[in-house]
TORMAR-799184 format. One record per residue (C-alpha): residue in three letters; y negated, z negated, x negated. Coordinates in steps of 0.05 Angstrom, whole numbers, padded with zeros to 5 digits, always signed. Layout:
% TORMAR-799184
ALAYZX/...
//
This chain:
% TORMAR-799184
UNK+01181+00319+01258/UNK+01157+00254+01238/UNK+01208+00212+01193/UNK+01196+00134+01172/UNK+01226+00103+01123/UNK+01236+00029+01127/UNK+01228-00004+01051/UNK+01202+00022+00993/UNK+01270+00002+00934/UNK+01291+00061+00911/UNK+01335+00083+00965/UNK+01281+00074+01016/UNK+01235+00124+00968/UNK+01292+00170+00951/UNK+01300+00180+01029/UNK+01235+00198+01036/UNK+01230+00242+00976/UNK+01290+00283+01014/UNK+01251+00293+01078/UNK+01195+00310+01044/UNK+01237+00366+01020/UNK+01272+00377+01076/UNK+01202+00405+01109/UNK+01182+00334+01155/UNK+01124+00291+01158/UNK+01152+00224+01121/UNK+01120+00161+01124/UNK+01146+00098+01076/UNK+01125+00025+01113/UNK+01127-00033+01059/UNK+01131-00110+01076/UNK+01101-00126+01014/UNK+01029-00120+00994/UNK+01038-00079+00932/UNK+01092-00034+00905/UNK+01141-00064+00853/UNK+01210-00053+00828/UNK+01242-00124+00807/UNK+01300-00120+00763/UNK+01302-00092+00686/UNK+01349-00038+00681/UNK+01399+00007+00712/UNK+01449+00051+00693/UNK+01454+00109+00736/UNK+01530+00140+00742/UNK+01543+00211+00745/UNK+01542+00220+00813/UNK+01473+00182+00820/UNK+01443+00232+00771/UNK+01476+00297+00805/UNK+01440+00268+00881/UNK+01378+00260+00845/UNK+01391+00332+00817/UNK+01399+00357+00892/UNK+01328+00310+00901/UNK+01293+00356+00857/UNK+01292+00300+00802/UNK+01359+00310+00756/UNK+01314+00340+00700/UNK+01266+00278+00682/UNK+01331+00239+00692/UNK+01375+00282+00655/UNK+01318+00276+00595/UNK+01322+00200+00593/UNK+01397+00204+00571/UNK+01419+00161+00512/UNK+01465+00152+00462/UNK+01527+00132+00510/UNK+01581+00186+00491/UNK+01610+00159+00434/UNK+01620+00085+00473/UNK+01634+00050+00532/UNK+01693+00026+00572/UNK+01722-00046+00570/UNK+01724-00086+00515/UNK+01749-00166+00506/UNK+01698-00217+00485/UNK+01711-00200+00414/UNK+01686-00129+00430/UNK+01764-00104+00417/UNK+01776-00043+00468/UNK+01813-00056+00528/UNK+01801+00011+00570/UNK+01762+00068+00535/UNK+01740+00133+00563/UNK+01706+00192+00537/UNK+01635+00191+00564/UNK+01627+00260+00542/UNK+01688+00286+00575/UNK+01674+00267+00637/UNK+01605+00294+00628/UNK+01635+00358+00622/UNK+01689+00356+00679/UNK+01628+00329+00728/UNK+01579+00357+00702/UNK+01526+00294+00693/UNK+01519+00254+00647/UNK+01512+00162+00656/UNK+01435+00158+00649/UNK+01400+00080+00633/UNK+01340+00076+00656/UNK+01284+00024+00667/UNK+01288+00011+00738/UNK+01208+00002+00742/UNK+01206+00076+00711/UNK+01258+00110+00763/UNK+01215+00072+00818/UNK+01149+00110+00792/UNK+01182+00170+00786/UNK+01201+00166+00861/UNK+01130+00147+00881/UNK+01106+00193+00841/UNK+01146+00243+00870/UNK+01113+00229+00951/UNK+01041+00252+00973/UNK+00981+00195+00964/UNK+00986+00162+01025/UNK+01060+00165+01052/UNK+01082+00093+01031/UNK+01042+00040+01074/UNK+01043-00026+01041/UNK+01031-00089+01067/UNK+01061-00066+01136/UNK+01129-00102+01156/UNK+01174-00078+01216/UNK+01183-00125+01263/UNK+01220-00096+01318/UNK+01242-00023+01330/UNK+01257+00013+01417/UNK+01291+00070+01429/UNK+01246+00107+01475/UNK+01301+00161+01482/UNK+01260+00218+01448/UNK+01237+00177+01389/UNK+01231+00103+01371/UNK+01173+00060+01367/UNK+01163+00010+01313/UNK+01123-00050+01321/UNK+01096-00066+01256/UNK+01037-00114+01232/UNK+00988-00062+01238/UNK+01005-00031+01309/UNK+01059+00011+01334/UNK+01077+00072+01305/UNK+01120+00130+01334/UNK+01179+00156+01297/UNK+01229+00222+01311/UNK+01282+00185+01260/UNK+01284+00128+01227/UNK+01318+00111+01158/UNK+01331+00038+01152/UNK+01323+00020+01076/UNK+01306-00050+01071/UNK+01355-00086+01028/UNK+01414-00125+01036/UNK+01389-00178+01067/UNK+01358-00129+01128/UNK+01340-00161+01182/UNK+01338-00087+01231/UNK+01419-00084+01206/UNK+01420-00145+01234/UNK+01381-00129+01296/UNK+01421-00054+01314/UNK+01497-00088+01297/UNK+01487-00155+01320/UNK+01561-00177+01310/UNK+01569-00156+01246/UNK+01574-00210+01199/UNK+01528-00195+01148/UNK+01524-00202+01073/UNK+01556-00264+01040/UNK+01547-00288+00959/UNK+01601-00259+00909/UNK+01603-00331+00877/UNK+01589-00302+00815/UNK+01520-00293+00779/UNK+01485-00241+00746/UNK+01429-00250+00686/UNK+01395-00177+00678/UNK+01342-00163+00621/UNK+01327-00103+00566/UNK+01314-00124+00498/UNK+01262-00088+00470/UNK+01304-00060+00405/UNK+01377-00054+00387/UNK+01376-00125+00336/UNK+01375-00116+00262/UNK+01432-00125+00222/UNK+01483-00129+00279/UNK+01527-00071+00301/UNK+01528-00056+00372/UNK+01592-00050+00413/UNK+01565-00005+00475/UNK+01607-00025+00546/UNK+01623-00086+00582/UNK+01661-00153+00547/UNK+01708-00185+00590/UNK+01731-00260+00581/UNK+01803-00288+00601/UNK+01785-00352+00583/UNK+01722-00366+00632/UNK+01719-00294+00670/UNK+01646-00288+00646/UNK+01621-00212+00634/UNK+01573-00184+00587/UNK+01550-00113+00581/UNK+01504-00068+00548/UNK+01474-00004+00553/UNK+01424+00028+00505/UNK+01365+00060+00530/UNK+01336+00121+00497/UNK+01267+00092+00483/UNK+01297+00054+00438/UNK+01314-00015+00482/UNK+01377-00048+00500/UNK+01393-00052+00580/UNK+01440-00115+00581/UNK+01473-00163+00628/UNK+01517-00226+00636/UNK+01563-00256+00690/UNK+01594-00320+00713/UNK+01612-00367+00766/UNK+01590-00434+00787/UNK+01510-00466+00762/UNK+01458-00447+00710/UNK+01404-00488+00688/UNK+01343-00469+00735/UNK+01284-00474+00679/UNK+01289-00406+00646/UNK+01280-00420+00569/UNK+01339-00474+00586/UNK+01381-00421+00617/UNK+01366-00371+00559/UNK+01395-00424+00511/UNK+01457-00439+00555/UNK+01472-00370+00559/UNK+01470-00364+00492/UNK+01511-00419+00482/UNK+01566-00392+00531/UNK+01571-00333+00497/UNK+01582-00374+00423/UNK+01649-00342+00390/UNK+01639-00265+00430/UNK+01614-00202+00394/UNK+01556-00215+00349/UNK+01517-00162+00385/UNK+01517-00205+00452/UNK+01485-00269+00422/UNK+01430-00216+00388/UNK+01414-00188+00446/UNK+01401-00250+00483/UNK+01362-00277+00422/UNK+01321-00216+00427/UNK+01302-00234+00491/UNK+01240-00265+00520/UNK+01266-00323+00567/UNK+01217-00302+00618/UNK+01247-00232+00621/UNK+01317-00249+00645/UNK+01323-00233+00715/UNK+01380-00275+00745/UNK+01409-00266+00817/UNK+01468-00285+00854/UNK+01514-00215+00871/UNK+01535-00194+00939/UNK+01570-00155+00984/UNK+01575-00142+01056/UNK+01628-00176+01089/UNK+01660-00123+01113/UNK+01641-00044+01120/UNK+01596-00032+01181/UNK+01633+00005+01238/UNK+01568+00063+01236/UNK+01520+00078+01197/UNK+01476+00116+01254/UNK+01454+00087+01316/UNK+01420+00138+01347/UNK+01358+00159+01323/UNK+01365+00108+01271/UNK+01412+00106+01204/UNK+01417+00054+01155/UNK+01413+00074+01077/UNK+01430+00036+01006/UNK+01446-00042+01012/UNK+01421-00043+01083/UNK+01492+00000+01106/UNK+01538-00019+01046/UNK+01511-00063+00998/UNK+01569-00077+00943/UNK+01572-00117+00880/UNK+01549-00078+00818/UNK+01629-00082+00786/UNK+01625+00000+00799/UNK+01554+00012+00779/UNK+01550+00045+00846/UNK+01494+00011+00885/UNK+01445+00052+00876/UNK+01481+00106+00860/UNK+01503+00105+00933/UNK+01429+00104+00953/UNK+01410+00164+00924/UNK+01475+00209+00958/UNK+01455+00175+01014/UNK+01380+00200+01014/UNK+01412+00265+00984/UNK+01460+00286+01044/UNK+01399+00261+01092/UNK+01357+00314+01067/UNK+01419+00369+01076/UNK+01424+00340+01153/UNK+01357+00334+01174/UNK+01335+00409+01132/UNK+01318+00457+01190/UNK+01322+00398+01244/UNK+01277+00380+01299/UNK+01268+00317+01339/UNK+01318+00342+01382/UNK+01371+00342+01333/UNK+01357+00285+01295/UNK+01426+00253+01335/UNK+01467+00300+01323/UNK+01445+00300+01252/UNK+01449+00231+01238/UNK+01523+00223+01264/UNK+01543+00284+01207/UNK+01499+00233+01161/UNK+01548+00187+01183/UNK+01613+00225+01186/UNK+01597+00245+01107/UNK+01576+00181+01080/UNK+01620+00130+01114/UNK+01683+00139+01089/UNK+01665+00138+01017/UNK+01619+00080+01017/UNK+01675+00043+01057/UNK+01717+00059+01007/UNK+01678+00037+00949/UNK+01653-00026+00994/UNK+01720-00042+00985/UNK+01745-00022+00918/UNK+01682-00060+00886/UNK+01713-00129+00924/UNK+01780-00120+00889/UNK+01753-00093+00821/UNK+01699-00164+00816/UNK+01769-00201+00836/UNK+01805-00167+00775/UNK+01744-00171+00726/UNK+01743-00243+00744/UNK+01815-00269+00731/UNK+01826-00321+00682/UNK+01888-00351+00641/UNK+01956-00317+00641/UNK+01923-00261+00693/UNK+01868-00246+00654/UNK+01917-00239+00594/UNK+01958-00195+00637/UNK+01896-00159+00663/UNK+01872-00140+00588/UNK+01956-00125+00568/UNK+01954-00069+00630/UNK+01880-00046+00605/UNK+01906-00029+00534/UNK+01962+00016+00567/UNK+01917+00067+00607/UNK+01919+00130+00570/UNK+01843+00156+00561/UNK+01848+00219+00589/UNK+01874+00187+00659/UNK+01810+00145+00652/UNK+01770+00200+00649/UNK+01803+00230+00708/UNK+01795+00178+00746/UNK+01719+00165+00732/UNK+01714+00236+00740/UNK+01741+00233+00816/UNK+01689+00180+00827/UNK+01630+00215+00797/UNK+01629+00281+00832/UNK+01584+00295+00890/UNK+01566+00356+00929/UNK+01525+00343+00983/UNK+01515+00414+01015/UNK+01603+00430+01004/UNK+01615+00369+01046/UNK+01570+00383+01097/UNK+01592+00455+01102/UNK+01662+00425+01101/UNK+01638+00384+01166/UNK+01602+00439+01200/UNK+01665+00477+01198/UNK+01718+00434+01227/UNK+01668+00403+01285/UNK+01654+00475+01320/
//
């Protein structure tokens, strides 16, 4: 059975890698002329790291793990803890640990991971039929025939678009997002691991170490930056004048040129399918979220992880049936989290007396319910669920 994969991010690549397992021909097409992975770092939850397990990849992952147990959580702009949970706890209970990464390593380790030759570059989809026993793609190279189709390009795709014409889209979060790694924890300064939150303004700032030795780290707010980037890395420098030490460092340690800054965003509202026939949508093309859970890509790689437990064993003939189980297991939760994302950005974004209140009701959450919670959110069993399915729909 022939499988293509639509995008080459990491959820378009993780797909394939999970056909490829699950015994089909897999072919990646790519819009843009090379492969590249924009972006600087990315932490990848528990749940991310046991679907990459279940990819045949948890090992390199698992080996990439830093120091994280001992930190984490909340923390006001001071770097005071607001909401702490043992990282090594829930490790434990789920059985994964939160991995940072490089996000231009984890995309090599997903190309790596294909034959030479699956991933066409250079060749965009422009328009896909459903010819009833497969679908032909019209690409700028020629059509190509397809059993199933995995739509992975972004969340901005313009194929969403085209299968669920009346669903409104993505819109803009409002709020902006500066990403870089600094190449070294800074001298002199102690680090205080997790993400700073900021009553006054709502702005955000987190950081992650890596274990090479670099600093994944991040910061958020609302309204315009200064476009030129070295004038952007000193006004975020200056915003953050009066936080933690270690924020200010970490920027300093910076190359301007390195800060990746984007606006987040978020489907309007969860699709009503992910599976149109012979066609499903994957990552930000069926529920891109903003990153407040840390679950973007996370959800790509569960997605790609319960396609390769639908299609294993399938043929052409199946791939329906298969893709509305896909569906049946993976809507609901990214629905869910679709939504819970929206409300957590709202509460990590309050200012004034609600922000105060927001840090007061932090400081009261007992750390073992934290961990429970996380822990709820971080476990994923592909093949249980799908048994679970298989049972109740005979």
């Amino acid at each position: 059975m022939h499988v293509v994969v639509i995008g080459a991010g990491l959820g378009g690549l993780a797909a394939a890698v999970a056909a490829d397992r699950a015994g089909h021909t897999v072919t990646v097409l790519e819009r843009t002329p090379e492969l590249r992975e924009a972006g600087a770092g990315i932490g990848i939850m528990p749940n991310g790291v046991l679907a990459l397990d279940a990819l045949g990849l948890g090992e390199p992952v698992r080996a990439q793990t830093g120091p994280l147990d001992a930190g984490g959580g909340m923390r006001n702009r001071h770097g005071k803890p607001l909401l702490t949970a043992d990282l090594a706890a829930v490790r434990k209970q789920v059985g994964a640990p939160l991995v940072v990464v490089r996000r231009s390593w984890l995309h090599g380790l997903l190309v790596d991971a294909l034959a030479p030759g699956t991933v066409l570059t250079d060749t965009p989809v422009l328009a896909l039929y459903n010819a009833g026993d497969h679908i032909e793609l019209r690409t700028g190279g020629g059509p190509v025939h397809a059993d199933a189709v995995i739509v992975a390009d972004g969340a901005h795709s313009t194929l969403r678009a085209a299968l669920l014409p009346d669903h409104p889209g993505v819109a803009g979060s409002g709020e902006y997002a500066a990403r870089a790694i600094a190449p070294a924890a800074p001298d002199g300064v102690e680090m205080a691991v997790g993400e700073f939150v900021d009553h006054r303004t709502g702005d955000r700032f987190g950081c992650l170490p890596l274990a090479d030795g670099g600093v994944y780290w991040y910061a958020t707010w609302h309204g315009a930056a200064p476009a030129d980037p070295a004038e952007r890395h000193r006004w975020l420098r200056d915003r953050r004048a009066g936080w933690h030490p270690a924020t200010v460092a970490l920027i300093d340690a910076t190359p301007a040129e390195s800060v990746h800054v984007a606006e987040t965003q978020q489907l309007v509202s969860p699709l009503p399918t992910l599976a149109i026939g012979r066609v499903v949508l994957l990552g930000d093309a069926g529920h891109a979220m903003t990153p407040d859970l840390g679950q973007g890509a996370c959800q790509a790689f569960e997605d790609a992880a319960t396609l390769g437990v639908v299609l294993d064993g399938a043929t052409a003939r199946d791939v329906p049936d298969a893709f509305r189980r896909y569906d049946a297991l993976r809507r609901p939760r990214t629905s869910a989290l679709l939504r819970e994302s929206r409300r957590m950005h709202r509460l990590l974004g309050l200012t004034g007396w609600r922000g105060r209140l927001r840090d007061v009701l932090f400081r009261l959450v007992p750390p073992a319910l934290a961990v429970r919670s996380l822990a709820v959110h971080y476990r994923f069993a592909p093949e249980a669920a799908h048994r679970a399915l298989s049972s109740t729909t005979r």
